[in-house]
C-alpha positions as CSV (number, residue, x, y, z in Angstrom):
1,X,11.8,0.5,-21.0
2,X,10.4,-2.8,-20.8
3,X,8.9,-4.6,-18.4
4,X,11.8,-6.6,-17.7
5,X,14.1,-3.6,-17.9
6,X,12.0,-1.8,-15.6
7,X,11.9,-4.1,-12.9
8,X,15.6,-5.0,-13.0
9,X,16.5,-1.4,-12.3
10,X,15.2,-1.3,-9.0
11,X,17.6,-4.4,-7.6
12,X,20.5,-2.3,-9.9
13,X,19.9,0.6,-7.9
14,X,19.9,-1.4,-4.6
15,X,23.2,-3.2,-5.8
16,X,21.5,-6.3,-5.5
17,X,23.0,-9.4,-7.8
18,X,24.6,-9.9,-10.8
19,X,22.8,-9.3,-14.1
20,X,21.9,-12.7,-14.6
21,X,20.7,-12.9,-10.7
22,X,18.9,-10.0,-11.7
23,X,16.5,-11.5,-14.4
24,X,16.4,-14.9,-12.6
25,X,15.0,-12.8,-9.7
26,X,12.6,-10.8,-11.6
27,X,10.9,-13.9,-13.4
28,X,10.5,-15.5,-10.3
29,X,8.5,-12.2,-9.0
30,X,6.5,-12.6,-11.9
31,X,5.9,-15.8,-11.5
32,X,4.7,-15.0,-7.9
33,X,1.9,-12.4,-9.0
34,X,1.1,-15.1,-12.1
35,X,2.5,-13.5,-15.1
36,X,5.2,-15.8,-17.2
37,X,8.7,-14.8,-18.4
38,X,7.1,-13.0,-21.9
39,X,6.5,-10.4,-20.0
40,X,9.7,-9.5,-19.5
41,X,10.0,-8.4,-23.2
42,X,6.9,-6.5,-23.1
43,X,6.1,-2.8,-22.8
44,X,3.5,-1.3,-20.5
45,X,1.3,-0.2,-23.3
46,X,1.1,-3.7,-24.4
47,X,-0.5,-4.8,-21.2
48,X,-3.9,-4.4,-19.8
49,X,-4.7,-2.3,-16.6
50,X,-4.6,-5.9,-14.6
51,X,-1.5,-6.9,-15.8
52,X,0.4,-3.7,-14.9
53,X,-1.2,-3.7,-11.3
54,X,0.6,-7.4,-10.8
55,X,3.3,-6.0,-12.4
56,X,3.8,-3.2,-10.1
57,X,2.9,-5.6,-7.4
58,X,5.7,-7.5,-8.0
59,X,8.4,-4.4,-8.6
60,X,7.7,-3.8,-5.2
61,X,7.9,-7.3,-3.9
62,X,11.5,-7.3,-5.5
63,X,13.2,-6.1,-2.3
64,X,11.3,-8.4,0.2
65,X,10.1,-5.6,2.4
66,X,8.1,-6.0,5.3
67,X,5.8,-3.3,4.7
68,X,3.3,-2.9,1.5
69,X,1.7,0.3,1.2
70,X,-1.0,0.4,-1.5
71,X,-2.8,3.6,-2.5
72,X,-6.1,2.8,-4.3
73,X,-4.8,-0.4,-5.4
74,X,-8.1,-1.5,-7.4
75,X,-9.1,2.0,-9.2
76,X,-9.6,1.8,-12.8
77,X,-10.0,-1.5,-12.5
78,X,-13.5,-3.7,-13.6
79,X,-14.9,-5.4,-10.9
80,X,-13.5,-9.4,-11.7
81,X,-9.9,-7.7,-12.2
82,X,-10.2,-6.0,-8.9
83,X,-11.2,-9.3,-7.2
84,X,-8.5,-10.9,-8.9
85,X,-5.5,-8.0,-7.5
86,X,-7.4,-8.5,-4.1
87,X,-7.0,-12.2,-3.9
88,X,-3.7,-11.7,-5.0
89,X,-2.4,-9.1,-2.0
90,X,-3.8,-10.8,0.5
91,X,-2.1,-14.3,-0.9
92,X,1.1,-12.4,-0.9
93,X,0.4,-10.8,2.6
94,X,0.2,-14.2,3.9
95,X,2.9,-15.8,2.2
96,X,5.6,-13.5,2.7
97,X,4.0,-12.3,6.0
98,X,3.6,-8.9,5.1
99,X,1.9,-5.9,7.1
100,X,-0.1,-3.7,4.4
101,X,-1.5,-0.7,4.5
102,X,-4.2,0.1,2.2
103,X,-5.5,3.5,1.4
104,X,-8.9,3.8,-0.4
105,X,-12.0,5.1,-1.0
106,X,-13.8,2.0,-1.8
107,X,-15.4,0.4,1.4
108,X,-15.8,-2.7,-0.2
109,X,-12.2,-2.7,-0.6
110,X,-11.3,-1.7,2.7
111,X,-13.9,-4.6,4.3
112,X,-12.2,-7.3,1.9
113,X,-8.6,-7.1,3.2
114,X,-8.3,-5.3,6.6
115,X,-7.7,-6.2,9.9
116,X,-8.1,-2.9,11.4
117,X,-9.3,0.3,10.2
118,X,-9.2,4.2,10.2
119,X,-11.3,6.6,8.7
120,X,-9.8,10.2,7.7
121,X,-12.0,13.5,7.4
122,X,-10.1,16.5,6.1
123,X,-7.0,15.0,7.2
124,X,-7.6,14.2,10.7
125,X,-8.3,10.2,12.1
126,X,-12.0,10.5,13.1
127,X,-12.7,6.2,14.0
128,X,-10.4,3.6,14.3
129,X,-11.3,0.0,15.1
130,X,-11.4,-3.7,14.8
131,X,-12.9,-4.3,10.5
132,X,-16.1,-6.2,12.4
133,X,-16.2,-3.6,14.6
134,X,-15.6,-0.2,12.7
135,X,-18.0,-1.9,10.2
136,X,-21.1,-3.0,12.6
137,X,-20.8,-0.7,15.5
138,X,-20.0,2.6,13.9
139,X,-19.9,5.1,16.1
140,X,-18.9,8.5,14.0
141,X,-21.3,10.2,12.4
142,X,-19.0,10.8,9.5
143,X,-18.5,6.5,9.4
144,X,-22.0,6.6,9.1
145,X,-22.8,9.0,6.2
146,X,-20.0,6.8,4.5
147,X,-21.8,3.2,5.3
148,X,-24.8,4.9,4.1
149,X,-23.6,6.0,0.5
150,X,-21.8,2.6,0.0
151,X,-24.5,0.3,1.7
152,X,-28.1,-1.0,1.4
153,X,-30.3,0.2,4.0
154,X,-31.4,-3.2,6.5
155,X,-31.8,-4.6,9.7
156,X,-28.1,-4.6,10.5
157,X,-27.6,-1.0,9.4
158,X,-30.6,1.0,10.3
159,X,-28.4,4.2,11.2
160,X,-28.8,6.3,8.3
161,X,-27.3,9.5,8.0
162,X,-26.6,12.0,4.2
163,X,-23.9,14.6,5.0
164,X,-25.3,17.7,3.5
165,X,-23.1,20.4,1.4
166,X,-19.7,20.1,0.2
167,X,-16.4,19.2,2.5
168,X,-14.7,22.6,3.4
169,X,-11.4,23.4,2.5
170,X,-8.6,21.2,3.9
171,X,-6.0,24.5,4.0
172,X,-8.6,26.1,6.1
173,X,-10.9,23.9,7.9
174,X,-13.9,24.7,10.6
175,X,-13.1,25.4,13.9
176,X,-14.1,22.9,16.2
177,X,-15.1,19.0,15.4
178,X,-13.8,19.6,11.6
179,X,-17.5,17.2,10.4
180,X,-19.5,19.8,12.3
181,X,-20.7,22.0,9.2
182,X,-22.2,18.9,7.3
183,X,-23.4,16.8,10.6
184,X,-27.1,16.8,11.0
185,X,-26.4,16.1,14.9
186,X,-24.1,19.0,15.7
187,X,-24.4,21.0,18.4
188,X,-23.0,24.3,19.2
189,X,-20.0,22.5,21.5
190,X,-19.4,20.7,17.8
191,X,-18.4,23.7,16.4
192,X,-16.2,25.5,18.9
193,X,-14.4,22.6,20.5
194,X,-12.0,19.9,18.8
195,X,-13.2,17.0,20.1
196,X,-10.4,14.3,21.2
197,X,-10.0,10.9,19.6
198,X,-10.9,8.6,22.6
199,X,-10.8,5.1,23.3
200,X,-14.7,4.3,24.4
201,X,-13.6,0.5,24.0
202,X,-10.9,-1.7,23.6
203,X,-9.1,-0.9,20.4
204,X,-12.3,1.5,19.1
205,X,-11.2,4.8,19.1
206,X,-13.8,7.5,18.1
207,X,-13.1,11.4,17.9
208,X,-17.0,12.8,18.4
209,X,-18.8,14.8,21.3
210,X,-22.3,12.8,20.5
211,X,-21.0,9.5,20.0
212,X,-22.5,7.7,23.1
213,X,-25.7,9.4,20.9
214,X,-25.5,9.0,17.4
215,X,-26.5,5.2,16.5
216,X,-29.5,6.0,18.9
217,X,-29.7,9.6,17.4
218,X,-29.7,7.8,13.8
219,X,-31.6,4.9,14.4
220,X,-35.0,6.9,16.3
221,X,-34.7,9.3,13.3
222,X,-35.1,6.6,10.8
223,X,-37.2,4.4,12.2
C-alpha cells in the first residue's frame, strides 16, 4: 500500500466519510505532523525512519481519540530526529488536548514529556510520582540504579547505586520485594515479604521496605 492508501483504510474501516472526505482528511493529518500531500503517493520504503514515525503519528491521530499510547516512540531514531518526533507529540498533546501515555526505556525521553511517572520492575509498579519528583527525590532503590546508568554523578544526584547480576525471570520471579536479589541494601525481610506500594507523600507512591533509608543509605556510601 501507499502511504495514502494506508492511512485512508483506517477511516474506511471506521465508516468514516466518503472517499473524497477520506483523502481531504488524511492530507490535513499530514499536514498536522508536517509532511505535504506527496506523501500520499509514496511507499514506506521510500521514507526515512522520521518520516514514518509522523506518519504513524498521524494514522493514529485520524480518529481524534483522546488517548495516545506510544510505545518507544523515539527508538531507532538519531538524536535531532528524536527531538524533532518529541516536539511534535507534545505540540499535538496540547493542541488536540490529548492524555499520552508513553512507554520507554529512555529516561531522557520519559523526563522530556511527562507529567507523572511510573517505573516497572519485572512487571510490577515499583515508584510512581510527580516528573520533578520521581526525578529528584527518588526513593526506590531500583529508580536509583536507573538514574545512575542514564545520569552523570553531581551534587544533585549523589545517590549512586549499580544493580549487580542479571534480572530474574519474569515467569518465575523472587519471592519477596521482586529487586531483592540485585539490591545492595536488601535485607532478609526483602526477600521473604512483598513489600506494598505505599503513598509516603502526596502523589509519590514507592513499593520498598528501606525506602525511608535508601537516599541516606546511598548517599553515606558514596560520599
Amino acid at each position: 500500500m501507499t502511504i495514502g492508501v494506508g492511512l485512508a483504510a483506517v477511516l474506511r474501516t471506521h465508516g468514516i466519510g466518503t472517499r473524497a472526505d477520506r483523502r481531504a482528511r488524511v492530507v490535513a493529518a499530514l499536514a498536522e505532523v508536517g509532511l505535504d500531500a506527496s506523501y500520499l503517493d509514496r511507499y514506506p520504503g521510500d521514507c526515512s525512519g522520521g518520516q514514518l514515525q509522523r506518519v504513524v503519528i498521524a494514522r493514529a491521530l485520524l480518529t481524534n481519540p483522546t488517548l495516545l499510547i506510544c510505545d518507544e516512540p523515539t527508538s531507532a531514531l538519531d538524536a535531532s530526529v528524536q527531538a524533532k518526533v518529541l516536539n511534535l507529540l507534545a505540540r499535538l498533546r496540547r493542541d488536540h488536548r490529548l492524555t499520552m501515555v508513553v512507554i520507554s526505556h529512555d529516561l531522557r525521553v520519559v523526563q522530556y514529556v511527562s507529567d507523572r511517572v511510573a517505573v516497572m520492575y519485572l512487571g510490577q509498579i515499583v515508584e510512581t510520582a510527580d516528573r520533578e519528583d520521581l526525578f529528584h527525590g527518588t526513593l526506590h532503590p531500583y529508580t536509583i540504579a536507573l538514574l545512575s546508568a542514564a545520569l552523570v554523578a553531581d551534587e544533585k544526584h549523589p545517590e549512586q547505586l549499580v544493580a549487580a547480576g542479571e534480572p530474574p525471570s519474569p515467569i518465575n520471579p523472587p519471592t519477596g520485594c521482586r529487586f531483592n536479589t540485585r539490591c545492595p541494601l536488601a535485607t532478609d525481610k526483602c526477600r521473604t515479604d512483598m513489600p506494598a506500594l505505599l503513598e509516603v507523600a502526596p502523589g509519590h507512591e514507592v513499593r520498598c521496605h528501606r525506602w525511608t533509608e535508601s537516599r541516606a543509605l546511598l548517599i553515606q556510601r558514596n560520599s
